[in-house]
C-alpha positions as CSV (number, residue, x, y, z in Angstrom):
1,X,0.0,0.0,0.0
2,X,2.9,2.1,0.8
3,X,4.6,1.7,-2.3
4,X,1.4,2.6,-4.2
5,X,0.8,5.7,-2.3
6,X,4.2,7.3,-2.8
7,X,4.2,6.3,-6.7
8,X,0.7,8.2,-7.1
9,X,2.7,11.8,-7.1
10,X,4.9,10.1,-9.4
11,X,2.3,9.3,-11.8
12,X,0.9,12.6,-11.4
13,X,4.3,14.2,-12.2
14,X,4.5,11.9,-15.7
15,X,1.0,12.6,-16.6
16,X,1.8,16.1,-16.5
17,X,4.5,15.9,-18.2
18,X,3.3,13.7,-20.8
19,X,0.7,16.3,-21.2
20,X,3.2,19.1,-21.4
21,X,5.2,17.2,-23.4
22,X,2.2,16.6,-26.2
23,X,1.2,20.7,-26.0
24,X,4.8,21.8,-26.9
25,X,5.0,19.3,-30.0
26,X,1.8,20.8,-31.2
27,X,1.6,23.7,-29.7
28,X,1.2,25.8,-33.7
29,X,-1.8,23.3,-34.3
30,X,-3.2,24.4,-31.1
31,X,-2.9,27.8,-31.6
32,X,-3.9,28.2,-34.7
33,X,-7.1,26.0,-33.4
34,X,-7.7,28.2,-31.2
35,X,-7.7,31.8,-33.2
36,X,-9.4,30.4,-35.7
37,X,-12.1,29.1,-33.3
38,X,-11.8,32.4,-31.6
39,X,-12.6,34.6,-34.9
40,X,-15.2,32.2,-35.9
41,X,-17.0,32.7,-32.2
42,X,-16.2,36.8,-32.8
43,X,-17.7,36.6,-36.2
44,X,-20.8,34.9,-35.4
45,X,-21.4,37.4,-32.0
46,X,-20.7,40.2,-34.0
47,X,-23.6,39.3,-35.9
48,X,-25.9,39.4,-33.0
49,X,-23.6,43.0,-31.6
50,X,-25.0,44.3,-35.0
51,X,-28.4,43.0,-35.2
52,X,-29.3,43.5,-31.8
53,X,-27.1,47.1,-30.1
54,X,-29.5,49.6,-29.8
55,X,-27.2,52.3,-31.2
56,X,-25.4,52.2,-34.8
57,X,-22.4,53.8,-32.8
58,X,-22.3,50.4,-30.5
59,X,-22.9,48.3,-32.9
60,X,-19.5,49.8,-35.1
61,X,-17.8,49.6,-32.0
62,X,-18.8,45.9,-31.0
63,X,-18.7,45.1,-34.6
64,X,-15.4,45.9,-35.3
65,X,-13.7,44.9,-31.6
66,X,-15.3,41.2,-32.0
67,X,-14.3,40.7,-35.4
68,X,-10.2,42.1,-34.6
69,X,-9.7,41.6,-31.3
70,X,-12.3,38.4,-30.3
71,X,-9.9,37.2,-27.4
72,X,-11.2,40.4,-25.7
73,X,-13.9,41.5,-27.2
74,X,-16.3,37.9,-26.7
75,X,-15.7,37.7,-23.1
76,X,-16.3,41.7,-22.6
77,X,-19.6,41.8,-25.2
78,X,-21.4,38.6,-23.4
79,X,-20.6,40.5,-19.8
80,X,-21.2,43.8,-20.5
81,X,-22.4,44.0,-24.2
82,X,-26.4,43.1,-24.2
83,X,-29.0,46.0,-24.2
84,X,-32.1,44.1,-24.0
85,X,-33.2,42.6,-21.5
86,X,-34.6,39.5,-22.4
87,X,-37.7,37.2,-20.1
88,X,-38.9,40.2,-18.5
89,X,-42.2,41.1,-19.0
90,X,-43.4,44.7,-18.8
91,X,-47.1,43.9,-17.5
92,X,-48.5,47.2,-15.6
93,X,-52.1,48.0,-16.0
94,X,-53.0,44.9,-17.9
95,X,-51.9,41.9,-15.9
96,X,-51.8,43.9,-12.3
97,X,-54.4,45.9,-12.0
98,X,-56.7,44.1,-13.9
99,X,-55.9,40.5,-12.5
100,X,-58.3,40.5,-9.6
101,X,-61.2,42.1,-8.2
102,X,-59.6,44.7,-6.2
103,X,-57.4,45.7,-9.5
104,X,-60.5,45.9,-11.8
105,X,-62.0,48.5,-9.4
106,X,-58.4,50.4,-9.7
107,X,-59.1,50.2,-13.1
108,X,-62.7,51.2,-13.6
109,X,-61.8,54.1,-10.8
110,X,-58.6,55.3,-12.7
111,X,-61.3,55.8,-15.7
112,X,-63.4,58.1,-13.9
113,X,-62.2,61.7,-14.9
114,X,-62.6,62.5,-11.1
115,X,-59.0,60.5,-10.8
116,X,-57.3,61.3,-14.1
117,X,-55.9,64.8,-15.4
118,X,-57.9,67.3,-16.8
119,X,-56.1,69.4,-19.7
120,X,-57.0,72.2,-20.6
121,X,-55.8,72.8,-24.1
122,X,-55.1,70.3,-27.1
123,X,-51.2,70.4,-26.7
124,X,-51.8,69.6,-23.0
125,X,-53.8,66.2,-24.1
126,X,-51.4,65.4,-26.9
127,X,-48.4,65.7,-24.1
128,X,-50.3,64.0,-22.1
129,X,-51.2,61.5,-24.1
130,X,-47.2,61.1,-25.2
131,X,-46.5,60.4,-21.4
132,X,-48.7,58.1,-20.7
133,X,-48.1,56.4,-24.0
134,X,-44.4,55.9,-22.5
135,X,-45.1,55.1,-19.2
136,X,-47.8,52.7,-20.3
137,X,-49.6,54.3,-16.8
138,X,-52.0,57.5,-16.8
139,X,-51.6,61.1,-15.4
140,X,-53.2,61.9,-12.6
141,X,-54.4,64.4,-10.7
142,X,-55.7,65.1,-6.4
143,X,-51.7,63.6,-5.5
144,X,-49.4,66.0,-3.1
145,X,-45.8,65.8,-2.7
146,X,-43.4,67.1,-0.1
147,X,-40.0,67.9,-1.1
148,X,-37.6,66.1,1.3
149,X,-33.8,67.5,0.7
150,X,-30.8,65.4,2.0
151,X,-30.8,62.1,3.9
152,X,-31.4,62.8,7.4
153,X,-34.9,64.8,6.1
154,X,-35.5,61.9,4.0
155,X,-35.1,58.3,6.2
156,X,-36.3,60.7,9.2
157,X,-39.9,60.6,6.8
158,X,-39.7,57.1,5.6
159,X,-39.1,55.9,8.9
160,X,-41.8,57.8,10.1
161,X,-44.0,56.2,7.2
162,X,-42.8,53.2,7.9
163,X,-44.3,53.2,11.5
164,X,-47.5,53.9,10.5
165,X,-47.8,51.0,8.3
166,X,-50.6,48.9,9.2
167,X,-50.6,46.2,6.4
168,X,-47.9,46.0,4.3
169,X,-44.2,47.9,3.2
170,X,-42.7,47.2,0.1
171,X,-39.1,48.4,-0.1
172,X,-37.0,48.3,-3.1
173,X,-33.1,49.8,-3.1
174,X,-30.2,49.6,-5.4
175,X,-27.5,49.9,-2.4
176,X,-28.5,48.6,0.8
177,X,-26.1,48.0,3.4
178,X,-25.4,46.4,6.6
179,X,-24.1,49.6,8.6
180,X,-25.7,52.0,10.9
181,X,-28.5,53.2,9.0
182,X,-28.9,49.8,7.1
183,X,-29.5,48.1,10.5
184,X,-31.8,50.9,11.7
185,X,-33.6,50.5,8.7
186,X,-33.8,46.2,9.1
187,X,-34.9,46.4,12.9
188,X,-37.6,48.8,12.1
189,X,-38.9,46.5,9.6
190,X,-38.1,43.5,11.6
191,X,-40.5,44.9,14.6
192,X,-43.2,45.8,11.7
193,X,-42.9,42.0,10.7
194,X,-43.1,40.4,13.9
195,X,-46.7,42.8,14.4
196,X,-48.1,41.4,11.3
197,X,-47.3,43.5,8.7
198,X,-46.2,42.1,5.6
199,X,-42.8,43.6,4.4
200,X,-41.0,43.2,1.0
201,X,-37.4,43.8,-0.1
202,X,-35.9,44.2,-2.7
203,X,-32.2,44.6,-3.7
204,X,-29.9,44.5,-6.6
205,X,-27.2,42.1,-5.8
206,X,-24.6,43.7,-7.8
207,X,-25.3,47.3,-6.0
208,X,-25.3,45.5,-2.9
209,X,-22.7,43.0,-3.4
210,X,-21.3,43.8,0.2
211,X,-24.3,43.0,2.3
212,X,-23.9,40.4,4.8
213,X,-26.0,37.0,4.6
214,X,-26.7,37.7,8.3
215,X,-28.0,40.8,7.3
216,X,-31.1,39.1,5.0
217,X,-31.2,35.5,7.3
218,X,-31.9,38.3,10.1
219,X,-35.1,39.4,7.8
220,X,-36.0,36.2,7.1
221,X,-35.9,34.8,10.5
222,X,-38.7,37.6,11.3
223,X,-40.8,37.0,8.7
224,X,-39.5,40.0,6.2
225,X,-39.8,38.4,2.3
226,X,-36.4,39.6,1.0
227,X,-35.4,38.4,-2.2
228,X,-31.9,40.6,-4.9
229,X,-33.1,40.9,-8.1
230,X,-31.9,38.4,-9.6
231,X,-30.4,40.0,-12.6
232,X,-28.7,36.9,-14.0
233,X,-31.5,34.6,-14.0
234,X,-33.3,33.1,-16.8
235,X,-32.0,31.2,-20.2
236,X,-28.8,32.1,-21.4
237,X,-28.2,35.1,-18.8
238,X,-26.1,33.8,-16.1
239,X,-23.0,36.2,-17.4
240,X,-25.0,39.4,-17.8
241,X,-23.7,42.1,-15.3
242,X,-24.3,44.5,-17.6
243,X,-28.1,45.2,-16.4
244,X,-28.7,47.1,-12.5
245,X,-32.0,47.7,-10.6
246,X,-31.4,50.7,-9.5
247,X,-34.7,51.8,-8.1
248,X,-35.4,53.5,-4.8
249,X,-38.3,52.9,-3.9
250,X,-40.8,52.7,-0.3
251,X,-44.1,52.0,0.1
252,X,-46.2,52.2,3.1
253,X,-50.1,50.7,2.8
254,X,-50.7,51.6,-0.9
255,X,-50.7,55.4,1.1
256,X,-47.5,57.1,1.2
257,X,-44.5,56.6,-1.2
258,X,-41.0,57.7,-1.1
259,X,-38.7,57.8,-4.4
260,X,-35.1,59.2,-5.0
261,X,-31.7,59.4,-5.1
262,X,-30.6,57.7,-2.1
263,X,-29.8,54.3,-1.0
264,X,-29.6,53.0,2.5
265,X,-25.9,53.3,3.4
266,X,-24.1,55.6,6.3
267,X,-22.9,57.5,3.0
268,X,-26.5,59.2,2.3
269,X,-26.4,60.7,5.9
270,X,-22.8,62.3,5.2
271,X,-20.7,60.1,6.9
272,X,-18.4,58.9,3.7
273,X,-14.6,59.6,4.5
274,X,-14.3,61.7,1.1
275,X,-17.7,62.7,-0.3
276,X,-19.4,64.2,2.7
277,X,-21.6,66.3,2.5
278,X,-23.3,64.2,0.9
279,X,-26.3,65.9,-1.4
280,X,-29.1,64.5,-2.6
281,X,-33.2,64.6,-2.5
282,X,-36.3,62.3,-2.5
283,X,-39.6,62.6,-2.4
284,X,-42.6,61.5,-0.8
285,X,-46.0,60.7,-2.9
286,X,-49.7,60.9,-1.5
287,X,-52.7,60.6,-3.9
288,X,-53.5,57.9,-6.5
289,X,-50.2,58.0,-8.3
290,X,-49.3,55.8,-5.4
291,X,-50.9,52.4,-6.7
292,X,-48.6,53.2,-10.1
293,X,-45.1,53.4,-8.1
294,X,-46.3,50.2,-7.1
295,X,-47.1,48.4,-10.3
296,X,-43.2,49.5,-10.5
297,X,-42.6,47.6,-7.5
298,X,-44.5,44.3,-8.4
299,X,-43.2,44.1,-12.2
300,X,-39.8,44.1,-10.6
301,X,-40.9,41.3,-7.7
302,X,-42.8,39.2,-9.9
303,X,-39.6,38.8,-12.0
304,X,-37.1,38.2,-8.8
305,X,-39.6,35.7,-7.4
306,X,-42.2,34.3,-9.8
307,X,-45.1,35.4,-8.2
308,X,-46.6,38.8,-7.3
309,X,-46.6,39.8,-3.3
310,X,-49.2,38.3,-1.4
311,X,-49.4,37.2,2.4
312,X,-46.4,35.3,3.6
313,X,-48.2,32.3,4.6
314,X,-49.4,31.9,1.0
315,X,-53.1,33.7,1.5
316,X,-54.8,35.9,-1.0
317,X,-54.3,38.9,0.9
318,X,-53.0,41.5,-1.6
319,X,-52.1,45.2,-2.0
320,X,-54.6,47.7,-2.1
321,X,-55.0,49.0,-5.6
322,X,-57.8,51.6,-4.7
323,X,-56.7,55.1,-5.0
324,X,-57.5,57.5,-2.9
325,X,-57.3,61.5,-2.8
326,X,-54.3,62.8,-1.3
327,X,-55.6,64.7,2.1
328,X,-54.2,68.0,1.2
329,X,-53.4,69.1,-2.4
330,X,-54.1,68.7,-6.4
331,X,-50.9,68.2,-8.1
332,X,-50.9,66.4,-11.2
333,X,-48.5,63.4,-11.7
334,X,-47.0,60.6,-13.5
335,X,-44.9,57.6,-12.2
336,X,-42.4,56.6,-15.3
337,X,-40.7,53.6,-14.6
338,X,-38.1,53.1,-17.5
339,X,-35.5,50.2,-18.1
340,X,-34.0,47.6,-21.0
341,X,-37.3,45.2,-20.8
342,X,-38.9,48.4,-22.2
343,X,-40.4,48.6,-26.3
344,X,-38.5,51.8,-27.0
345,X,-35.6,53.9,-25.1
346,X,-38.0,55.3,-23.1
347,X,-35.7,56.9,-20.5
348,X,-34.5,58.8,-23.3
349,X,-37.8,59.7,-24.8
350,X,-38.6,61.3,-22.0
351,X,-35.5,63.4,-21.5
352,X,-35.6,64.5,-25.3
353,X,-39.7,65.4,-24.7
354,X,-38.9,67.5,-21.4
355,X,-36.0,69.3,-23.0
356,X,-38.4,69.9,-26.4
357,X,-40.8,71.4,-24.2
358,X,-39.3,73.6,-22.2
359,X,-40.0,77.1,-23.2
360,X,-37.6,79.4,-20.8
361,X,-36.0,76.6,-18.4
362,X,-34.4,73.9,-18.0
363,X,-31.8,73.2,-15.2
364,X,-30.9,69.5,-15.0
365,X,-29.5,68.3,-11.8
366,X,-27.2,64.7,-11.9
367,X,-23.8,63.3,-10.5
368,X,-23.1,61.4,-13.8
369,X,-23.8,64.2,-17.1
370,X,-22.5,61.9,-19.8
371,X,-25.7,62.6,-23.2
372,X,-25.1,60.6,-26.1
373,X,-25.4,62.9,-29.2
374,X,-29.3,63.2,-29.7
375,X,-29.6,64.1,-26.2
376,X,-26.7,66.7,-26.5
377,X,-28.2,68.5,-29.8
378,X,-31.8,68.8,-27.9
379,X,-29.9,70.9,-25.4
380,X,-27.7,72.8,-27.7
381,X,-31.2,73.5,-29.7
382,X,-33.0,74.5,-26.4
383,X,-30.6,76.6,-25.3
384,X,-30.2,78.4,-28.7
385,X,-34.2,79.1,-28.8
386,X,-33.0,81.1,-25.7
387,X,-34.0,78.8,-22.9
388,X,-31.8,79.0,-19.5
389,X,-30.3,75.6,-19.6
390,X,-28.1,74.9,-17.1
391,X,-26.6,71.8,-16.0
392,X,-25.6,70.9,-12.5
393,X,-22.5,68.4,-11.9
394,X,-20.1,67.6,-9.0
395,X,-17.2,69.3,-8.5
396,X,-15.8,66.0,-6.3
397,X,-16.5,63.1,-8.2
398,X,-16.7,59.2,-6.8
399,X,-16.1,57.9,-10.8
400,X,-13.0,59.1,-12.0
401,X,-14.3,58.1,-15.5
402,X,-17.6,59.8,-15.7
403,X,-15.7,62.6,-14.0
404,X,-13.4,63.1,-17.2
405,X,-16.0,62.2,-19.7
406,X,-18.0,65.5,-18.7
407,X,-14.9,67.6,-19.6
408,X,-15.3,66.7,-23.4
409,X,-18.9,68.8,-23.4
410,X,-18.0,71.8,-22.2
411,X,-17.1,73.3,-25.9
412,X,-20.4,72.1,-27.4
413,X,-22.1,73.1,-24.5
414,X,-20.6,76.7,-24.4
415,X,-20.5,77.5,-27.7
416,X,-25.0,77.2,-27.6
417,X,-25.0,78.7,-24.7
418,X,-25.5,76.0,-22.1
419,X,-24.1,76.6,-18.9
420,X,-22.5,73.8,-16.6
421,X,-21.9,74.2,-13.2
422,X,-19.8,72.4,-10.9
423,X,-21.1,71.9,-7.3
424,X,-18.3,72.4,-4.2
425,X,-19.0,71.1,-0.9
426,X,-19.2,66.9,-1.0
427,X,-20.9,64.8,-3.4
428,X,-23.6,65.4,-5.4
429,X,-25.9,62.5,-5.9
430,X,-29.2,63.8,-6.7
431,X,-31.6,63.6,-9.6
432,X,-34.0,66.5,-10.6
433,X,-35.1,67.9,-13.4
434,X,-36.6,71.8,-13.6
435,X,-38.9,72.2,-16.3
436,X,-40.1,76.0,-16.8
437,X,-42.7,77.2,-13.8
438,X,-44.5,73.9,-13.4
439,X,-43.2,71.0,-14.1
440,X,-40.7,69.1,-11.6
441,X,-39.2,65.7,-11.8
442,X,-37.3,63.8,-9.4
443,X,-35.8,60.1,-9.3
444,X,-33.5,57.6,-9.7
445,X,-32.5,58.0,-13.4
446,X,-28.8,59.7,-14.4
447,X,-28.3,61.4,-17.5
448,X,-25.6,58.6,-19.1
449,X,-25.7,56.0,-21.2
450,X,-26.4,53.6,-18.2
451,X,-29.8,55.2,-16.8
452,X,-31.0,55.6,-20.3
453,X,-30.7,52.4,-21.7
454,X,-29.5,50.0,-19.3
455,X,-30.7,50.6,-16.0
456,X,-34.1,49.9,-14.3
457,X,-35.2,53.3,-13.6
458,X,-38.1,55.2,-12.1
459,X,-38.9,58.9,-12.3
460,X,-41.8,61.2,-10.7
461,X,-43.3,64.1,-12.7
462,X,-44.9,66.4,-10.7
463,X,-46.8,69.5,-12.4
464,X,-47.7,71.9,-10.0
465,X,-46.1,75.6,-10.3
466,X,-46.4,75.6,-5.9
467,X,-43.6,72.5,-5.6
468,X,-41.7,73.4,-8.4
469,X,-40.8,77.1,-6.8
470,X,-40.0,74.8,-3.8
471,X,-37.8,72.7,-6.4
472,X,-36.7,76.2,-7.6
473,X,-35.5,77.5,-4.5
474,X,-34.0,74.3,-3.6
475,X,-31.7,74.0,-6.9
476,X,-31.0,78.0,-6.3
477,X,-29.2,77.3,-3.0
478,X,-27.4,74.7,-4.6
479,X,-25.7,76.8,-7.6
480,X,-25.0,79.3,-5.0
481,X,-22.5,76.8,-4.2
482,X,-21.5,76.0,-7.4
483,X,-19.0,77.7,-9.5
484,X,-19.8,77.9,-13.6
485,X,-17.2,75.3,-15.4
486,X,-15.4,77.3,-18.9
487,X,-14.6,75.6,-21.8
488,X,-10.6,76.7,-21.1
489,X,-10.9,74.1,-18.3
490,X,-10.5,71.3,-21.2
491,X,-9.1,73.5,-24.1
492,X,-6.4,74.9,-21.8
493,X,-5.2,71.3,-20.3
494,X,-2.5,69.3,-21.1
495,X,-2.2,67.0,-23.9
496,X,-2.1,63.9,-21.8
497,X,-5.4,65.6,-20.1
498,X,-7.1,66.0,-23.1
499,X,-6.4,62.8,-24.3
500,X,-7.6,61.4,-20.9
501,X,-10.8,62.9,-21.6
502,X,-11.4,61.8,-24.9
503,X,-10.5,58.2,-24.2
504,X,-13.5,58.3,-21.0
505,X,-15.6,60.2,-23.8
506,X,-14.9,56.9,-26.1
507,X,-15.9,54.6,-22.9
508,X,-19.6,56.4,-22.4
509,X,-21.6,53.5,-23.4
510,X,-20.2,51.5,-20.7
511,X,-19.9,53.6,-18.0
């Protein structure tokens, strides 16, 4: 036995060897193998890169990279290089609200004119009509909405939401994290739970890549359904990273809901080691445009899990889809959920329909300012039919790329008129949109290549002139600590700068 056990290395060593041995001898045969099997792969991918890239600039790109450089280029295109996302079913009114008894009251209700927007002119209908047409969910009207500006303002409400729940919480974030607020935030929920109130989470697992198991076995143990997203599920889609939830998204008892730009992480109070203060803004929702932030929230459930929320212990019990009145106001509004399952771009559309609109203003507010060229040229034309378009950016960034990238603007931004300016203290993380004297929107969605077309995305459109002079005032505080960005500040670097810049400017898609 001995004698059999020491010559098993040996055998090992030989086999090796012999293997080693055979790849040397026909080592050109192998490698000549391989690239051609490597160029035949690229070819055949590049055929799908063409057919199926959204954009003909992508599919040049993807095109030519799989076809010269496959060793790359296959690896990179089936990680990051899909822009549909396929299995997902974008269901909304149809299949929600209209799949049970409670839904086809939502339904009949929503058709009442009492719930739905009254216009006015006919180039209010049509635009209303192109809205709702995109966000496949209708206008409506008797909704109020507080403005709630930074993260203490903002978890200080949703935890105050939260504790009146009395049936259910759905909770949806792209970060979420097992620190001081992320704890707060599970062992309110957990208490909720262990009253008997159903609670939902959701997370994206490549945004939250860092949260503890404990942290969700802690949920679970209490009752909490918490499920990620599940991004990579499905046929054919276990490499596809290149696809994020990143919705924000609470909702207390079909009542009350919260959307935005932060996530649930110490960061979003100011407590990051770099980026503090940190700046950003959510909002909280009351009125009937509450049951359509969460047909956002069961699309995105029903795919993670396979089934829509009910009762945990497999009852009937569902969410309320009956709209009511908000208490106090009668502020129009529009829930726009937006991501790669969609028909059309409609992230996009919707950008290029608010800048075609606006007739004096337009200040965009967003941490990552990286237009692809349609979006670009509706600002340059917006600002040339002498609307005040501004753009707001950080001044600190926490992407070095993106940071760079928004250098290579600032000429075609100048020369229309469009002003970019930098904000100074901290990060700036928020997501609004000023539209004239009326019409506000505030979200989750950046204005890059990533929100538009390959993020999961939701947006609130508020029209009411009160809250947008509150949005108004709010943005004026911020550019009072901002500083307006020149075009010298790229024209004037060095070589190796500008080239820096260009090269991230050649990397948007991706970023």
């Amino acid at each position: 036995m001995q004698v059999e056990l020491s010559s098993q290395p040996q055998k090992r060593k030989s086999i090796i060897g012999s293997t080693w041995n055979w790849i040397k001898k026909y080592r050109r045969r192998l490698l000549t193998i391989f690239v051609l099997t490597m160029h035949c792969i690229g070819f055949v991918t590049s055929i799908r890169a063409i057919l199926e890239t959204r954009t003909s600039q992508g599919a040049i790109a993807w095109g030519i990279s799989l076809n010269t450089l496959p060793y790359v280029a296959v690896p990179a295109y089936w990680v990051f290089g899909q822009s549909k996302f396929s299995d997902y079913d974008v269901i909304r009114r149809n299949n929600i609200l209209e799949s049970s008894d409670t839904g086809r009251k939502t339904a009949r209700i929503l058709r009442d004119e009492d719930m739905l927007a009254v216009l006015e002119t006919e180039y209010q209908q049509q635009q209303a009509k192109l809205l709702e047409q995109l966000a496949k969910l209708p206008l409506t009207r008797h909704n109020s909405a507080e403005l709630l500006i930074d993260g203490e303002e903002t978890f200080n409400a949703i935890f105050e939401g939260i504790a009146t729940a009395t049936d259910y919480i759905l909770v949806q974030f792209y970060i979420l994290r097992d620190d001081e607020l992320g704890r707060k935030l599970q062992q309110v929920l957990i208490d909720k739970a262990r009253n008997g109130v159903r609670v939902y989470v959701l997370y994206d697992e490549l945004g939250s890549h860092s949260l503890s198991p404990n942290y969700v076995v802690e949920l679970q143990n209490a009752g909490v359904l918490i499920h990620p997203f599940n991004t990579t599920q499905g046929k054919g889609n276990r490499f596809r990273m290149n696809f994020r939830n990143h919705r924000k998204i609470v909702v207390v008892d079909g009542q009350v809901a919260y959307v935005g730009g932060h996530n649930v992480g110490d960061e979003y109070l100011g407590k990051h080691p770099t980026l503090t203060p940190w700046r950003d803004t959510h909002v909280a929702i009351r009125g009937p445009v509450v049951q359509f932030v969460q047909v956002s929230f069961v699309e995105d459930w029903l795919w993670a899990v396979g089934t829509t929320p009910k009762w945990s212990t497999g009852g009937e019990h569902e969410l309320d889809w009956i709209p009511e009145k908000a208490p106090q106001g009668d502020m129009l509004a529009l829930c726009l959920p937006t991501g790669p399952a969609d028909d059309l771009e409609t992230c996009t559309l919707f950008f290029l329909d608010a800048i075609n609109v606006a007739k004096h203003r337009l200040w965009i507010v967003s941490p990552y300012f990286v237009p692809d060229e349609q979006l670009m040229s509706a600002l340059q034309l917006a600002a040339l039919r002498g609307v005040d378009v501004r753009i707001l950016i950080p001044e600190n960034p926490d992407q070095k790329l993106v940071y760079y990238s928004s250098f290579s603007y600032l000429e075609d931004a100048e020369k229309a008129g469009i002003k970019i300016f930098r904000y100074q203290p901290g990060f700036l993380h928020q997501k609004v949109m000023l539209i004239d004297d009326n019409s506000s929107v505030i979200g989750t969605a950046n204005f890059d290549n990533r929100s538009m077309r390959l993020n999961f995305e939701v947006s609130m459109l508020i029209i009411d002139e009160e809250f947008a002079s509150e949005v108004e005032a709010m943005l004026e505080e911020d550019f009072s600590k901002s500083r307006e960005v020149s075009a010298k500040e790229y024209t004037n670097g060095s070589r190796a700068f500008r080239f820096a810049v260009r090269v991230a400017r050649l990397l948007a898609p991706i970023q």
